[in-house]
C-alpha positions, 0 to 999 in steps of 0.5 A: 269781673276781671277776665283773669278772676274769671279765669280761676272760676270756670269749671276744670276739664281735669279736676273732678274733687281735687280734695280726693288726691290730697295726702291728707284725704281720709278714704272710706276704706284704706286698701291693703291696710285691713291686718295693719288696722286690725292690729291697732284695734286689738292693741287698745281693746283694752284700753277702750274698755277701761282697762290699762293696756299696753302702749302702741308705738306704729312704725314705718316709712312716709307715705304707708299710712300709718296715720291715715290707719291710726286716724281710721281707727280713732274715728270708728271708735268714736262711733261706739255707743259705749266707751271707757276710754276719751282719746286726744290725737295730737300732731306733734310738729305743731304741740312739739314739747311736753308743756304743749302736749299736756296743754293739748289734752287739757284744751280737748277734754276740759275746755274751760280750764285751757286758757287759764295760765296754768303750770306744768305741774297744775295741768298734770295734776288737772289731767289726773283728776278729770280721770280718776273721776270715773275711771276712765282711761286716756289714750293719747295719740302722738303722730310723729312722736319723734318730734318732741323736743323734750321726748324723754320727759314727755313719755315718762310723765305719760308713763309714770301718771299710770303709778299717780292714777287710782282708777283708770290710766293713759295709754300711749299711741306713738307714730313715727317714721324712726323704728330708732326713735327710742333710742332718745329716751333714757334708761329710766323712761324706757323701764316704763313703757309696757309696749307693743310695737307695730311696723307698717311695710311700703307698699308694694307696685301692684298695690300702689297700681290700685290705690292710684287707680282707685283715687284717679276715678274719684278726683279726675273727671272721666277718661283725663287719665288712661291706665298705661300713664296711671302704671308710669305714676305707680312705677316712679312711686313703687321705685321710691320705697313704696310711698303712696303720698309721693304717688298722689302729689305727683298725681295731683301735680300732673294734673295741675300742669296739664290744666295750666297748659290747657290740656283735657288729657294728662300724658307721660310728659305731665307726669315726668315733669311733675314728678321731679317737683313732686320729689323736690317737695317732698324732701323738702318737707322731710328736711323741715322736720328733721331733729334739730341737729340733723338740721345742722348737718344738713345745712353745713353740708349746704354751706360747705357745698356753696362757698367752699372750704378751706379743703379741696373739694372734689368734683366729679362732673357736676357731682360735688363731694365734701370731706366728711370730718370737715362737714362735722368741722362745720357743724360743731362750729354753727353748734357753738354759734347757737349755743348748742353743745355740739354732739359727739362723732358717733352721734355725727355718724348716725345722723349721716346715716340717717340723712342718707336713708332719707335720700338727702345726701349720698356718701361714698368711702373714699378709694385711691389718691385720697390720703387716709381713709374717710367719707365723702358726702354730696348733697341729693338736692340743690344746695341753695334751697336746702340752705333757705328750707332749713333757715325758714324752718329752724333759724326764724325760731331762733332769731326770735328767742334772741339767738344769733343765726349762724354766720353763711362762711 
């Protein structure tokens, strides 16, 4: 064998399961989560006893464990002997409209059916019959619910099938990062929801301490690690709102670099260095699923960033800030471009804010020897790989509907 093929097969001094410092490993018991797992037990009783409960919308930022719980949750049920109750867990990056949720529950509880081409309305109309047939009562669990394209139709088919269903019912679990992610339904839509609502708070310093404790003695081997550079990950991570993903992946990360350095220990420089690419991939993956219009805010702050304007940019070492009413310039004119009706000034406010509060972009209202008065904006990441984040994740979709990609200028 090749000594470089031989090379990835030999036994790692650092790694002991490197699946264990994965975001999407599933712990047997999720610390610090026991009320938050409680609540989302006691929210669909009912609903597992066959009754028509209230809806369960989770809230909370990246990385407090929102999913893991939900997912916790679900496979204990799983477990009970009886149950009146069939649940569908449904990522909705992946099934992001109506059409591909309802076919999703379709493919979970009636398989034979799934590949046979049906309409939307001949899928609903499947599901309803399959439930009345003993009562039974659906809960549909949509992580990351705000990504439906088409949310509104999507929650208010699920809501109103409840007024259709003679016996038995569909209950709605909704995940988000958005506590605002219902301000995307209409009137009509949220008349209809009966929920409760469930907020998670970020992890403290000390609990992050613990859970990086805790997944260190079970993916690295013995003495890799020592306690003081373990307290250096939970501080960069306690720093960043709590967020117990970016905790692992710069866990993981300093890992990987100190095994590609040939070393046997991980130390406070393996750490730093990792938590600058650790944080990079993060945002890079909130940026890939923003709402499409936050997207394209995003990506018209790039440009402007990149090739300029038609404005005076204002530099402040190597800081680089952009007038606010020129990025919205910018991003009604891509809007238009992708045949998109361009939302109004308010909206364009709040996907501002929004970006800012996702760490994307900083802002600052503009003081003396500016005339008038206005936001200035200036990206948190390089402006290049925003730019091809954002064209991998949007402008490939639309390219192969036909679309034409926005002009780089």
């Amino acid at each position: 064998m090749d000594e470089k093929f031989a090379e990835l097969f030999k036994e790692s001094k650092i790694f002991a399961d490197r699946e264990v410092l994965s975001p999407h490993y599933m712990p047997q018991n999720l610390l610090f989560r026991d009320k938050q797992i409680d609540d989302i037990i006691k929210a669909l009783t009912p609903s597992l006893k066959g009754e028509r409960g209230r809806n369960l919308f989770v809230y909370g930022k990246a990385g407090t464990g929102k999913t893991s719980c939900v997912r916790h949750v679900i496979e204990e049920v799983k477990k009970l002997p009886v149950i009146k109750a069939r649940i569908s867990y449904i990522n909705c990056r992946i099934y992001n409209s109506r059409y591909r949720v309802l076919s999703k529950i379709v493919s979970d509880h009636l398989p034979f059916l799934a590949k046979r081409g049906y309409g939307l309305v001949e899928i609903y109309e499947k599901i309803i019959n399959w439930i009345e047939e003993d009562g039974k009562v659906l809960i549909v669990v949509l992580d990351e619910i705000d990504m439906v394209k088409d949310l509104d139709d999507l929650v208010y088919t699920l809501t109103r099938a409840n007024s259709d269903i003679r016996s038995g019912g569909i209950t709605i679990v909704g995940v988000s990062n958005r506590i605002d992610f219902k301000e995307l339904l209409d009137s009509r839509t949220l008349s209809t929801l009966y929920e409760r609502e469930l907020a998670f708070p970020p992890y403290n310093s000390n609990e992050l301490a613990a859970i990086i404790k805790d997944r260190a003695e079970k993916g690295f081997k013995s003495g890799v690690i020592a306690q003081e550079v373990l307290g250096l990950v939970a501080a960069i991570s306690a720093k960043e709102s709590g967020d117990a993903r970016l905790a692992l992946k710069v866990l993981s990360r300093a890992g990987e670099i100190a095994e590609e350095h040939g070393k046997s220990r991980i130390g406070d420089d393996e750490v730093n260095e990792a938590q600058k690419d650790a944080e990079e991939q993060v945002a890079y993956d909130v940026i890939s699923t923003l709402p499409e219009h936050q997207k394209l805010v995003l990506y018209s702050i790039a440009l402007l960033s990149l090739q300029g304007s038609r404005y005076k940019k204002l530099t402040d070492g190597n800081d680089m800030y952009i007038f606010s009413g020129e990025v919205y310039n910018k991003y009604s004119r891509i809007s238009n471009t992708l045949s998109r009706e361009p939302k109004s000034s308010r909206w364009y406010r709040k996907y501002i804010s929004d970006l800012e509060m996702q760490g994307l972009i900083d802002t600052y209202e503009s003081g003396k020897g500016i005339r008038g008065h206005t936001k200035l904006i200036k990206l948190a990441y390089p402006a290049d790989k925003i730019k091809e984040t954002i064209e991998k994740s949007m402008f490939a979709e639309s390219e192969a509907k036909g679309e034409a990609k926005p002009a780089a200028t």
